[in-house]
N, C-alpha and C positions, 0 to 999 in steps of 0.2 A: 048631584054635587054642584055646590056653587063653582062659579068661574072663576078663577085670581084675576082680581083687581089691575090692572095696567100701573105702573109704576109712575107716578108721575114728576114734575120735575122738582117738589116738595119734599118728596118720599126721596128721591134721591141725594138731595142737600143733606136732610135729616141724617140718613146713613152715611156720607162722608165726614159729618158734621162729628160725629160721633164714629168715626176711624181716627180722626187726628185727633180727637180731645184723649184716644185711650194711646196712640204715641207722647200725645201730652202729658197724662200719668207715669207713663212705663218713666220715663224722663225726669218728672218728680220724685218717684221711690230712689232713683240713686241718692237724693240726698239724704234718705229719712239717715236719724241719729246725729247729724252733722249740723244739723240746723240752729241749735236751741239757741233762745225760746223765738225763735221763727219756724214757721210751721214750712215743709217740705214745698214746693214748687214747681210745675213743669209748665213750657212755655212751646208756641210752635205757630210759627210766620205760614201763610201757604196763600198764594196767589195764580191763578188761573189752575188749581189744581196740582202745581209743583207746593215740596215744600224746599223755601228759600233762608230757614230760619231758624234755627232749635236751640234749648237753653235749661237747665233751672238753677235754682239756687244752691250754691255750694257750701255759705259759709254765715254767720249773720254779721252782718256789716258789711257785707260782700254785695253785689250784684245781685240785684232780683231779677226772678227766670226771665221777665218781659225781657229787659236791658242784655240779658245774657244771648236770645236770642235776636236781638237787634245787630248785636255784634258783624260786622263786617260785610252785613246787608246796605245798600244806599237805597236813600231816599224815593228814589227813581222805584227802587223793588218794592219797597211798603205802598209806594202809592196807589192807593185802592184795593189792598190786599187785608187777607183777614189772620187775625191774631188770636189762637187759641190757648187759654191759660187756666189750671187747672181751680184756680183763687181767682176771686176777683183785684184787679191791680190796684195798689195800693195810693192813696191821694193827699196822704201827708208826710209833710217833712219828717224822717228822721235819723236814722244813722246813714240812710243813704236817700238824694232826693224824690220823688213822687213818682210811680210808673207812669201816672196817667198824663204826666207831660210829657215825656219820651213818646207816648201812643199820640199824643195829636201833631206832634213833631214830625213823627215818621210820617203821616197822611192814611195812616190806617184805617181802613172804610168800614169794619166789621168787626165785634170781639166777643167770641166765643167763650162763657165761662161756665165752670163745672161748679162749683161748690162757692157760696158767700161769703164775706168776712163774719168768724162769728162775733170779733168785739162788734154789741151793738150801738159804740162810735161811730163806729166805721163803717157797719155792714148795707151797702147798696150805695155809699156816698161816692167811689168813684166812677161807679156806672152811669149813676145820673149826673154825675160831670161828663163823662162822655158823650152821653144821648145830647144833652143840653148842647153838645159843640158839632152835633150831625153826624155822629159815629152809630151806627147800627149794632144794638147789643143782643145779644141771645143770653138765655140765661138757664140754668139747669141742665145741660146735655151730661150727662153719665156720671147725676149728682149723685147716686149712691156712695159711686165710687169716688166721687171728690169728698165726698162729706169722711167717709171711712177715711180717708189717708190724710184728714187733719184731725182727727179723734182723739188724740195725745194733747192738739194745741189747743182745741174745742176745749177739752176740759182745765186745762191750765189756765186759761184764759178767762172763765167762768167761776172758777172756782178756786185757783191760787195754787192745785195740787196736779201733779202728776196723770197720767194715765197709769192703772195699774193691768198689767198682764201677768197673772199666775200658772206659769209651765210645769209641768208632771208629766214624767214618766215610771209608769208603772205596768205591772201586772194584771192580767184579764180578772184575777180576781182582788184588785185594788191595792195593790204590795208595792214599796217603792225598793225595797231593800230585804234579802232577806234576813234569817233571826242571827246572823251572825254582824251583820250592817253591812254587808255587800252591795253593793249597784250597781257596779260597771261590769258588765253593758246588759239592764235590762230591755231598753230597744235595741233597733240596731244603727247602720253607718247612715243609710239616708232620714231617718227622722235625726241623727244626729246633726247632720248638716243642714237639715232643716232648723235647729236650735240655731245651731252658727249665722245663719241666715235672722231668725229672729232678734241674737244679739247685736246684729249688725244695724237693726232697724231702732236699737232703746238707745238711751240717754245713761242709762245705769242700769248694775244690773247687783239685785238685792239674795244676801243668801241669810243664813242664820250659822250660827258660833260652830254649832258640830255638822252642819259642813261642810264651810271652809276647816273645820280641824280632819273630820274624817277623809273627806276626798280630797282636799288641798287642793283645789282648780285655781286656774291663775283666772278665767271666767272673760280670757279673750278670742277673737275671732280671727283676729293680725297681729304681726308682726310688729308694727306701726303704731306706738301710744296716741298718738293721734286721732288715728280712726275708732280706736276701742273706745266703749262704754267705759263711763266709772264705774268699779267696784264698790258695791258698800257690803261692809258685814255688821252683821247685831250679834254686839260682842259687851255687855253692858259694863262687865269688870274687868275687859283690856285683857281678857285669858288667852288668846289668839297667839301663838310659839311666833316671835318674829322673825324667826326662819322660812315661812308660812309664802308661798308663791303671790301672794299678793303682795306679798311686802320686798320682795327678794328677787323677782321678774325682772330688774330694768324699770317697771313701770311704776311704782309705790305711788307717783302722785297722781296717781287716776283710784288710788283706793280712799276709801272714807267708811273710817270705825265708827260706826254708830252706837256711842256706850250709856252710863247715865253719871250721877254724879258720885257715885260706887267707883270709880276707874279711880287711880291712885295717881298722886302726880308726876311721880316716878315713871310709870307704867303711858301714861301718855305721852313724857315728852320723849319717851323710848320711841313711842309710835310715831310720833311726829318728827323727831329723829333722821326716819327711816324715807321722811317724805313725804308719806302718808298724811292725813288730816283725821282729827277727833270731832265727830258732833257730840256733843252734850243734849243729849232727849231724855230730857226727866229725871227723878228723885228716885224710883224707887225701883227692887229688885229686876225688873225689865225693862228694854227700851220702849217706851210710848211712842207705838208706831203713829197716832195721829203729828205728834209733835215731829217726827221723822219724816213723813210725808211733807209737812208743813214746809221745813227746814226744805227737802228736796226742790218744793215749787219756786223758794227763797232762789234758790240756784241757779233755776230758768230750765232745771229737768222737766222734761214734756211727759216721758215713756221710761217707766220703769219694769224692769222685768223683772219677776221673783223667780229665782232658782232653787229656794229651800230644803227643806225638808218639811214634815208633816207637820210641825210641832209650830214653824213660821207660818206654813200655808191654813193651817186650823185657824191661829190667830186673824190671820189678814182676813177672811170670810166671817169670822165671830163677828168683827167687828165693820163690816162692809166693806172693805177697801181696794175691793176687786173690781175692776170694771170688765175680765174681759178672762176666758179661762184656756188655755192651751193644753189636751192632757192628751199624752203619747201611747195610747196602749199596746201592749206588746203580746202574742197570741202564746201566752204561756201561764201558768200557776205558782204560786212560790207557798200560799198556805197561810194558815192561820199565824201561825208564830211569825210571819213575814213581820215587815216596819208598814203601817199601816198610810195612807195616801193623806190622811188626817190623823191629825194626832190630838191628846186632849183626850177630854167627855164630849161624848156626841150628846143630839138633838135627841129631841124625843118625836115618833114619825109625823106629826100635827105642828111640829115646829122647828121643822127640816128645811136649811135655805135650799131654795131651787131655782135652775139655772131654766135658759132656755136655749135650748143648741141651734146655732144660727150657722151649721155646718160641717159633715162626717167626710174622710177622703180617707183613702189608702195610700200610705206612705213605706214603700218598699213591703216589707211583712208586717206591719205595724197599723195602726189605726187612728188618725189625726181627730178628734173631738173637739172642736169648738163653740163656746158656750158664751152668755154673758147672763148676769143676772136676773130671774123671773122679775118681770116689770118695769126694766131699766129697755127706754129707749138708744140703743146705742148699734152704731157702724162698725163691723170688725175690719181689720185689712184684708185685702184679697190674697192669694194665695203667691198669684203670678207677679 
């Protein structure tokens, strides 16, 4: 058996180097859902091995994580000290001024980044304004997981839409409901909290007409309209009882009825009324989820999360608009006549979409699956 290698004093940088950049995530995730359309942020000072400095962004137009943890450090502390950020820091004006001046400000000798800008305006132009001013840059440490936790902004960014997360909960043998339309509680309390956790992480969170009619979920995490996702429902001819807890919570202006041009005028300014907001997606008997999605990007939603039923979640895969799948299994059977995980006419088995599972765990009795789709390069979020 070979001998272990001596640790040497590279190897040990490398390992600290990459302890504070994952205190510098854990940091970033408190803002995911609070951001939009700025991507989450965590930030973290550390000088002769203390850390003197923490931060991320809370809000957009607010402080970025740099500036956040600069806060009520002096100059005297930065000076020669290294700055880990989960982004690289930002070098143009705009709702708020440049990180990278604040970083040559402070006399920061070192800046550790996880993940790159992906607009490619921007992506590596404040590093090399740094390097160019004698700042030592690192680049890549615990890029996985920096790249995963802008995945929402990555694709927004790129392409104008959304990140989509498709969550299910069903049965071992693929049931969401059964032949009665039952479903509460086919998992159990901790995959359910684990939802609440997921909703805390989107921008909005998307159902279809029968179920918000059948479950009536108000489809918040808090107490707080503030911190809640928006609600959208696909509700194309405004059928939605405005008694309906998303209309009727306290909260109605974080909902948004997603109809077409079938909804009545009557019937929407009922909705609108209430607080609420109507999008207009399309002409004909269904909402055109591409024109929905569109609309969402319009808004600066990052991370949408489908909560559906079978009949929304069929559609959103027909048509590709899944980036990323979450499906709860629960260790039990409900049967053929159940409410099926997909709804619709299936594929035929030669032109069956297919996922790639990029991750299995156990969640209380239940079974966590997550997938993205076969050939789609993409980063999921971590767990923790």
């Amino acid at each position: 058996m070979a001998k272990a290698r001596p640790r040497t004093a590279s190897d040990q940088a490398g390992s600290t180097d990459e302890d504070a950049m994952r205190r510098a995530l854990a940091l970033a995730r408190r803002g995911e859902g609070r951001t939009r359309p700025n991507p989450p942020v965590g930030a973290l000072i550390v000088r002769q091995g203390e850390v003197i400095g923490e931060g991320w962004h809370h809000r957009a137009g607010g402080p970025h994580a740099e500036i956040e943890a600069l806060k009520g450090v002096s100059p005297e502390q930065t000076d020669g000290a290294t700055l880990y950020v989960t982004l690289e820091p930002c070098s143009t004006h705009g709702r708020t001024p440049p990180c990278t001046e604040a970083i040559l400000r402070s006399g920061i000798a070192r800046v550790v980044v996880s993940a790159s800008d992906p607009n490619p305006k921007h992506r590596g132009r404040g590093l090399r304004l740094l390097q160019r001013q004698g700042v030592a840059v690192v680049r890549g440490v615990c890029r996985a997981d920096g790249e995963a936790l802008i995945a929402p902004f990555s694709k927004w960014i790129q392409t104008g839409r959304p990140y989509v997360t498709l969550k299910m909960g069903m049965s071992l043998d693929g049931r969401i409901g059964d032949r009665t339309g039952r479903s509460r509680w086919i998992t159990g309390a901790v995959a359910r909290q684990g939802v609440h956790d997921l909703r805390r992480r989107a921008d909005a969170i998307l159902v279809g007409l029968n179920t918000a009619s059948a479950d009536d979920p108000s489809l918040c995490w808090s107490r707080r309209a503030a911190l809640n996702p928006y609600r959208i429902v696909l509700d194309a001819r405004g059928e939605l009882p405005l008694q309906a807890k998303v209309f009727s919570d306290g909260q109605a202006g974080h909902t948004i009825v997603a109809a077409t041009s079938a909804i009545g005028a009557d019937r929407k300014a009922a909705v609108e009324g209430l607080g609420a907001r109507v999008w207009i997606c399309g002409d004909g008997p269904r909402v055109d989820l591409d024109a929905l999605l569109a609309a969402c990007g319009r808004e600066g939603f990052l991370h949408v999360l489908c909560e559906g039923g079978g009949e929304l979640a069929a559609a959103l895969v027909r048509q590709r608009c899944v980036d990323e799948v979450w499906f709860y299994v629960a260790p039990r059977f409900i049967g053929a006549d159940g409410i099926p995980v997909l709804g619709g006419e299936g594929w035929l088995l030669d032109q069956t979409p297919t996922l790639c599972i990029k991750s299995v765990c156990q969640v209380g009795h239940d079974v966590l699956i997550r997938a993205v789709p076969e050939g789609v390069e993409a980063n999921v979020y971590r767990l923790d």
